[in-house]
Structures are given as C-alpha cells and as structure tokens.
C-alpha positions in Angstrom: -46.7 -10.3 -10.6 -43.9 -10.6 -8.0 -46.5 -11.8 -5.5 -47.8 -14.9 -7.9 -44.3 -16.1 -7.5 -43.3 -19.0 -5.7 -41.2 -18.6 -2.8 -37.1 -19.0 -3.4 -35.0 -20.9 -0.6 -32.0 -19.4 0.1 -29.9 -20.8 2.4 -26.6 -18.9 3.8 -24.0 -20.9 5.4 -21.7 -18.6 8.1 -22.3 -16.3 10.5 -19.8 -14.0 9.8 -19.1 -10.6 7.8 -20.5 -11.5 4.3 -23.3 -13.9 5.8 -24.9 -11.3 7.6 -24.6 -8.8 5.0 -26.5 -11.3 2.8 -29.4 -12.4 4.9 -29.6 -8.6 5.9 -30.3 -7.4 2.5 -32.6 -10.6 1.9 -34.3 -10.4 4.6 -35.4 -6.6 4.4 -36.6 -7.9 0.9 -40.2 -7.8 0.0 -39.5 -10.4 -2.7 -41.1 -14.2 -2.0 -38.0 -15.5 -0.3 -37.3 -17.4 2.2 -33.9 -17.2 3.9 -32.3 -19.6 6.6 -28.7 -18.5 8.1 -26.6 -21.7 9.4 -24.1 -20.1 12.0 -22.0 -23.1 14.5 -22.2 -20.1 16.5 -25.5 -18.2 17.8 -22.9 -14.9 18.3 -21.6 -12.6 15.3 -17.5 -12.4 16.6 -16.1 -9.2 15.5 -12.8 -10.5 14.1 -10.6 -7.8 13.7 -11.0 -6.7 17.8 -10.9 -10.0 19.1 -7.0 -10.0 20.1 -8.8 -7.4 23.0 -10.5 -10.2 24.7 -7.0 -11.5 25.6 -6.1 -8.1 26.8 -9.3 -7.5 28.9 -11.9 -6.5 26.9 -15.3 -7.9 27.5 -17.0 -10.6 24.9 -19.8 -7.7 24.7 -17.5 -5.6 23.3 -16.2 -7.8 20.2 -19.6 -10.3 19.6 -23.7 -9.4 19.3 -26.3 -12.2 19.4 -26.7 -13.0 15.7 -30.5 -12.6 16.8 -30.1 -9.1 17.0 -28.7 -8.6 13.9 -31.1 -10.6 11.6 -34.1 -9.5 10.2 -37.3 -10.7 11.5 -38.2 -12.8 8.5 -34.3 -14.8 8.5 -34.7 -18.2 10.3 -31.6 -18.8 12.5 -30.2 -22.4 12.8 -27.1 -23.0 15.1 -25.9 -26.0 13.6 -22.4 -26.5 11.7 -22.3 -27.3 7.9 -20.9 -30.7 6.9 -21.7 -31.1 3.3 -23.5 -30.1 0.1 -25.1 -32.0 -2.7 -25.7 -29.7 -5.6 -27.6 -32.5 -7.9 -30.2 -32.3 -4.9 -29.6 -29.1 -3.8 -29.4 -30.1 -0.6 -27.5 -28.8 2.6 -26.3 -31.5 5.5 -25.5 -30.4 8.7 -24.0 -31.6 11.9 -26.9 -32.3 13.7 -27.8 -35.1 10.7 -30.4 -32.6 9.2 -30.8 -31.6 5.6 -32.2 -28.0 4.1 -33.1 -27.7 0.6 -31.9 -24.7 -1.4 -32.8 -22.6 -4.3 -29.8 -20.4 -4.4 -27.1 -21.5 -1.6 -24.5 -19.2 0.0 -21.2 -20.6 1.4 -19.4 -17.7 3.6 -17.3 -20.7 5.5 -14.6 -18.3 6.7 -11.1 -18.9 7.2 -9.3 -21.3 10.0 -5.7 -21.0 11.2 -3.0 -22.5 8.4 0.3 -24.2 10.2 2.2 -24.8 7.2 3.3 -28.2 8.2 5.1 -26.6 11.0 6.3 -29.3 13.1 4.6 -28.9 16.6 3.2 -25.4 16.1 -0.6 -26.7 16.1 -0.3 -28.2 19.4 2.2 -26.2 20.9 1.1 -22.8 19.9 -2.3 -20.9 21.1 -4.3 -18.6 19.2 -7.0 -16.3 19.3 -9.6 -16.7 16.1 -12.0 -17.5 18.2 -14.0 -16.1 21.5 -13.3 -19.2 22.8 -9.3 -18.9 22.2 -9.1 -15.7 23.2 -10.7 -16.0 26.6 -8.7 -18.9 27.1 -5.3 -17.3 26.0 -6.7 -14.6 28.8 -7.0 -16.8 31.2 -3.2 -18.8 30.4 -1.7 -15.1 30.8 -3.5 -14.8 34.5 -2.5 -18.3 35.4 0.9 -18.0 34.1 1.2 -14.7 36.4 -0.1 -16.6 39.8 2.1 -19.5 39.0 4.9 -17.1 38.9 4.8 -16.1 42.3 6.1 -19.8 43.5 8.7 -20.0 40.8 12.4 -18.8 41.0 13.8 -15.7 38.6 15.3 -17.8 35.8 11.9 -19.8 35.9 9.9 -16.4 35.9 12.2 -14.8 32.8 11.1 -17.6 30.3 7.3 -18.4 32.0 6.7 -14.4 31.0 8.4 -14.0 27.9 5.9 -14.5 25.2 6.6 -15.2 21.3 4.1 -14.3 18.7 4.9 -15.5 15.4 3.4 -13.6 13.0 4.0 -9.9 12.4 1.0 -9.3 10.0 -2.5 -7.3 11.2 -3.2 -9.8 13.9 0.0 -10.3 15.1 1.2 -6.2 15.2 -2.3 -5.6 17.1 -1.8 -8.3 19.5 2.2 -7.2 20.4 1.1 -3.5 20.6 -1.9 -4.1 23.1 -0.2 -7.3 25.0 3.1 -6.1 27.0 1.4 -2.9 28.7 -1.8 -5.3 29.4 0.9 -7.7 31.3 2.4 -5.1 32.8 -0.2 -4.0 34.7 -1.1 -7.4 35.8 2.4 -8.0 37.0 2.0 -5.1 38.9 -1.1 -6.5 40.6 0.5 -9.4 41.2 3.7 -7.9 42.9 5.9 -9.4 39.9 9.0 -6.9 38.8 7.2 -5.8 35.3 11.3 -6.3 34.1 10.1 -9.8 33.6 7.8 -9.5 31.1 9.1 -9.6 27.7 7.3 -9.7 24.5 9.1 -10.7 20.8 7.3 -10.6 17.5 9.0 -12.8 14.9 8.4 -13.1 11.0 10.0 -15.1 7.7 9.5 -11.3 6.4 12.1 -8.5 6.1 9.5 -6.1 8.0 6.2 -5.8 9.9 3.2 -5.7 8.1 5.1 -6.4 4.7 2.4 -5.7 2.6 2.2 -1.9 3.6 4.4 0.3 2.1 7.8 0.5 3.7 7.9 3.8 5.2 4.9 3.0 7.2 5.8 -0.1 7.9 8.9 1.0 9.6 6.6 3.4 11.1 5.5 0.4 13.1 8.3 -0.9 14.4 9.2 2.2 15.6 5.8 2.0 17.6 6.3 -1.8 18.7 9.2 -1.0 19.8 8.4 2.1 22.2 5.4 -0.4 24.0 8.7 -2.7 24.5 8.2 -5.2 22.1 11.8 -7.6 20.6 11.3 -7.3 16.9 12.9 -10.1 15.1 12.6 -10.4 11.0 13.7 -12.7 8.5 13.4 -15.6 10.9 11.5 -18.6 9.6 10.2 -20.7 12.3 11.4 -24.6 11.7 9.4 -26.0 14.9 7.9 -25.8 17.9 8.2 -27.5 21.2 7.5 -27.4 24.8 8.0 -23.9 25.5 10.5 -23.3 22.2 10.5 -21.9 19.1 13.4 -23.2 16.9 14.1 -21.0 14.3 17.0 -20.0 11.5 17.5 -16.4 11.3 17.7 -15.5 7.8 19.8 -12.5 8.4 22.9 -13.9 9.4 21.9 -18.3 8.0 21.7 -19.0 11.5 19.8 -22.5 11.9 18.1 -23.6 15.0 18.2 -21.3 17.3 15.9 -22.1 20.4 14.1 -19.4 21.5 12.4 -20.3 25.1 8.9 -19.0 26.0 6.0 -19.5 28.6 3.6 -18.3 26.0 3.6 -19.1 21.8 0.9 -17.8 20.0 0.7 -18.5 16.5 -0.5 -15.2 13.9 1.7 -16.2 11.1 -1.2 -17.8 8.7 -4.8 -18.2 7.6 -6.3 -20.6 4.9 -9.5 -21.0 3.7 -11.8 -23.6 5.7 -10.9 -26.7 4.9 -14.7 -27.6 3.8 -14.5 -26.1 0.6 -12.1 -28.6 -0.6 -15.2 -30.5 -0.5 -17.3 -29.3 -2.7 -18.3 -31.0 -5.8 -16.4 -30.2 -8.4 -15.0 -27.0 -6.9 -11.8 -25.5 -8.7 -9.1 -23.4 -6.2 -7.0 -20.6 -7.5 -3.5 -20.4 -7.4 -4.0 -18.2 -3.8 -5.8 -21.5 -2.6 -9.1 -20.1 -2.6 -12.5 -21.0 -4.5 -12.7 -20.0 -8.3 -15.6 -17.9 -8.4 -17.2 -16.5 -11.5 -17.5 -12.9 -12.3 -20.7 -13.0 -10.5 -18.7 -15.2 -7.4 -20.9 -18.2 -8.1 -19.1 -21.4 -9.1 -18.5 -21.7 -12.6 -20.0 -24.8 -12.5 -23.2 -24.3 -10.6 -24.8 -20.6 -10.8 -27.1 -21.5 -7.8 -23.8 -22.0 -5.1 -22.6 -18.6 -4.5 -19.2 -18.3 -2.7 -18.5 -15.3 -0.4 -16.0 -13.6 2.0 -12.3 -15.3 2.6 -13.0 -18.2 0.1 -13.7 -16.2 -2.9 -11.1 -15.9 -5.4 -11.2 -12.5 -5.7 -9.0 -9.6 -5.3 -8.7 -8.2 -1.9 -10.3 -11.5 -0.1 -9.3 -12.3 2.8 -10.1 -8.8 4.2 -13.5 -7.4 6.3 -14.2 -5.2 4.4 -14.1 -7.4 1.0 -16.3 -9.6 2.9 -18.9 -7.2 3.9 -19.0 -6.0 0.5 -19.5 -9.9 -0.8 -22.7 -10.5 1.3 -23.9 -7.3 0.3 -23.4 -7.5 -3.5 -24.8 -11.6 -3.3 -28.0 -10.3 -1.3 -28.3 -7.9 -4.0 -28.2 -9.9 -6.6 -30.1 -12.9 -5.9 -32.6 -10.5 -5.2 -32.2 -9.2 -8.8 -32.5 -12.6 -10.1 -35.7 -13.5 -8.5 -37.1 -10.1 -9.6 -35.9 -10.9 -13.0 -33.4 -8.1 -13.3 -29.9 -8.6 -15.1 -27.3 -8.6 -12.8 -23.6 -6.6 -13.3 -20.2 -8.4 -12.1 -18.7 -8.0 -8.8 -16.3 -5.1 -8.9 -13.5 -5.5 -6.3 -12.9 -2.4 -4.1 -9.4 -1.6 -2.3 -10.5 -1.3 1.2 -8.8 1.1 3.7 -5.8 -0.2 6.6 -6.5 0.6 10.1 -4.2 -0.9 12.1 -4.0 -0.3 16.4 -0.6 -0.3 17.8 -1.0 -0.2 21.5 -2.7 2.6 23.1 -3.8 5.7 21.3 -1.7 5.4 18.1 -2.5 3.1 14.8 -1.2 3.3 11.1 -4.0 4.2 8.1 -3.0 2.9 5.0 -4.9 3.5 1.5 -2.7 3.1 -1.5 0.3 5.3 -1.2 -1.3 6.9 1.5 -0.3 6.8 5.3 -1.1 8.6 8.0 0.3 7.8 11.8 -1.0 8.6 15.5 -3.9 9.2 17.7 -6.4 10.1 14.3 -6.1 6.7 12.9 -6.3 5.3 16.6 -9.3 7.1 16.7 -10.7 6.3 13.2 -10.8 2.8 13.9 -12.9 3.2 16.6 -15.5 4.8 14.9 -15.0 2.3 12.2 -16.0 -0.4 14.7 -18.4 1.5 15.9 -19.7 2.6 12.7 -20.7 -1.4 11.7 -22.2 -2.5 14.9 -24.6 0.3 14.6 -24.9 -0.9 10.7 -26.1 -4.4 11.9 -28.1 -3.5 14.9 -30.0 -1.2 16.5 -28.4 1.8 18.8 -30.2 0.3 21.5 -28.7 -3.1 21.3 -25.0 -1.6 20.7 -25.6 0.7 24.1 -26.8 -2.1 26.0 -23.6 -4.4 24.7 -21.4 -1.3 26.0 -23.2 -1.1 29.7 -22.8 -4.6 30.2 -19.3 -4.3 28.9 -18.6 -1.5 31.5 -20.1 -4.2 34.3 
C-alpha cells in the first residue's frame, strides 16, 4: 500500500513559473512525499508585468510571498543554488548547506544575455528583477529633478531614453514608458517636448516573430504614444550615455546615438548554472537537452523545467507553467507506480500591452488589435494569481497596492 511506502525527497530549485506549479501539484499530493522549494527569493515576481514597476506600479501588484502560494506541507528555503552532485544526489547551496534528493527539479530561469556587447552590461539598466525595476524607477525620478538645474541641450539627451530591444519586453516597456514620463515632467514643470523615447532592434520589425501584419500593427501603436522606431540597427557598443550603432538600412557604421537612460531588452539566456551540471548536453538554442519526459538523458532523477528546457516553445510563461505542472504530475505518477506519457509541447497564446488600453493577441495566424486584448491580458494576470493563491491574498495585494 501507498501508505507502507517510504517517503520520496523532492527537492525544486526556483521560485518561479514552473517551480511553483511543481511543488503546487506535489504538495496537494496525498502521496509519501516530501517537497522542499529553494527560491534566492522569498517573493514569486510576475515576470511578464514587471516593466510596470518602472512605470509606477506597486511591487504588490507584480510579486506574492512565495508563502502564500505554497502548500502547507512544501518546506520553503530562501537560499540560492550553487551546485549539484548527482552520484550523491545531493543539492549545495549558498548558505554552505546541502539537501539530499530523490527526484531533483532545476527551474533556474533565465538571466539577461549581452552578446559580448562591448560596454552594454555596465552601461545599460534593466528590469528582470524587482530590484531593477524599482531602481530604473527611481533613475527616471532622479534624472527628472536633476533636470531642473541643467540647461536645454543638457535636458534633450538626460531625457531621451534608448531601449534596445524591440521584442515582448522591450515593445511593453516603450508603450507604457513615454506617457509615464510625461506626466512626471509635468509634475516637475519640465516642457514634456523633452522627453523622447527610441526603441532600436538588429530586426527588420517589432516583435519579429509575430506575423507581419500585426507586427506592423505595433509600430503603428508605438508610434502614436511617441515612440522613434529604429530597425535594422545592430548595436556595436555602449558607452557613457551612447549607443554606437550601424544602421543596417543604409551600412551606416557607428553612429552615436546619445541618451540619459539605456536599457537593455535585446536578449535572454539560460542561467549560466546549468552549464554546470554534470554531464549536461545544450541544444543548438543553448538550452538543456531534456528527454521526452524533460529529465536529462543521462540521469532520470534531474528533471529540467521552464526557460532551460530544450523544448519547443521555452522560453515562454506559459510553457513554463505547463513544465511544473506536467513534472508535479508526473513524479507523482512515478511514486504511485503509474507509467508516465511524454511532454507534449503546447503553442501558448501572445498578449502583448502597448501603452494604455490597446495590446496585440497573437495565436497562430491569428490577430486581433485594441482595447479586447488590452483587456484580455488583464484577466490573464489576474486569472493566475487567483490560480496560485487565495482570493483573499490577491484582494489584500490589490488594497495595499491602492495605498
């Protein structure tokens, strides 16, 4: 009987999408497991709203204590994953402690990807982080007092801003920015003329892996909130306060584009610690080789999750979410003794906000423009915070986001 069993370890490394979906379903479990989630952070950070911290939103609207979000039975350690030994099955973390495993899930994430880009990592802010993005917050209000002292030519490059990077992040970011400045320029008595906002990307278009018409859809939008849109211009380095680039268009090379603010959206890669695993295998996309059933070929007890599995779609939310939630499954099916099915990649649905009231919904060849995507993808958000925590909790994040 299930109950004669000994108890299974399971230990899930990452806070994020596919962690939680994992020790969510494991810990709801009545099966004789025991399930410890390693997180560096003790907050879940909703990653796909959290360019709106930089534009005023409050941290309770885009993170939930991980606590809240974990079952009961789930121990919690904030600690940050270093290494792991799979002849001992042991975990090592940060803090110099070690957590044995019978089944081990690595959802490490993803962390921003430079591409050798002379300069940019220093130079350049970002916003993949709370942290980032409250600090980027804080640059924009800083930039604005400092303004006040400065003369016009000083002003005209202090509050021109260059995001490089016109994929999700970037578009999101440029649509919600310029009328967010705007108003704080007009707070601060600064001519709004001043502020200036350029999106710039090696690809012909926006959002290049839309389809075309809706991409130029877009741009259309980006540029209606007032946003410079400039394609096919790689980005050679970065500076002080300038972006040299070649524009593709016309083989211009270095052009020095002048900003008070750079903010890099133009790459991801996988977190560097899976490199480190032994014997690991990457795929020609740079992320982990994962076997039909995303463990390591090598080693069915590792299982590999969210943006570092090599599967189709990775890199995405949603492709996450449904990761945790097919690993919870089925190491739950293996303890129970029940054969287990492959992982079956599913195309997940684009929703993607372009300023105020208006977003672009892309599935397949299909698009749709306006307020009803705009709207959509607030439910959407909605829609998983109430999936990981109680309607209690996500009220009492909104009242204290109203506060």
């Amino acid at each position: 009987m299930i109950s004669d069993q000994k108890r299974t370890k399971v230990v899930i490394i990452g806070g994020g999408f596919a962690g939680i979906e994992a020790a969510r379903f494991l810990g709801k479990n009545s099966l004789p497991v025991d399930v410890t989630l390693v997180s560096n952070s003790p907050c879940f950070q909703y990653y796909p709203s959290l360019y709106r911290l930089v534009v005023g939103a409050s941290v309770n609207q885009v993170s939930i204590p991980l606590s809240k979000t974990l079952p009961k039975k789930v121990q919690l350690i904030i600690d940050t994953y270093t290494a792991i030994d799979p002849a001992r099955k042991v975990i090592s973390l940060q803090s110099g402690k070690e957590i044995s495993y019978d089944y081990a899930v690595l959802t490490l994430g993803s962390e921003p990807n430079y591409f050798g880009i002379n300069g940019m990592e220093t130079q350049s802010k970002s916003f993949l982080s709370i942290d980032k993005a409250l600090a980027l917050k804080q640059h924009f209000s800083d930039l604005l007092e400092k303004s006040k002292t400065l003369s016009a030519e000083e002003i005209k490059i202090q509050l021109h801003t260059i995001i490089v990077g016109a994929g999700p992040s970037g578009v999101e970011l440029a649509g919600a920015l310029r009328p967010y400045l705007v108003e704080l320029a007009k707070k601060n008595a600064i001519d709004e003329t001043f502020i200036t906002v350029d999106l710039l990307d090696s690809s012909p278009r926006v959002l290049a892996t839309i389809p075309e018409h809706a991409s130029a859809l877009v741009a259309d939008q980006l540029q209606k909130n007032g946003i410079t849109i400039y394609t096919n211009y790689g980005v050679n380095a970065c500076e002080d306060n300038c972006v040299i680039v070649t524009d593709k268009n016309t083989n211009t090379e270095n052009i020095h584009m002048k900003a008070g603010t750079i903010i890099w959206t133009a790459g991801t890669k996988i977190n560097s610690a899976f490199a480190n695993i032994p014997r690991v295998v990457m795929t020609d996309k740079k992320r982990v080789q994962v076997s039909p059933t995303l463990t390591l070929p090598t080693d069915d007890s590792i299982y590999i999750a969210g943006d570092g599995a090599g599967t189709q779609f990775s890199g995405l939310a949603q492709t996450a979410v449904d990761h945790g939630q097919y690993v919870g499954k089925t190491i739950a099916q293996r303890i129970a003794g029940i054969p287990t099915s492959p992982f079956e990649p599913k195309q997940g649905v684009f929703v993607i906000p372009v300023g105020r009231k208006w977003a672009i919904l892309n599935f397949k060849d299909f698009v749709m423009s306006g307020f009803t995507p705009w709207i959509m993808r607030i439910m959407v958000d909605a829609r998983y915070f109430l999936s990981i925590a109680s309607l209690g909790t996500v009220l009492g994040m909104l009242r204290k986001s109203t506060k």
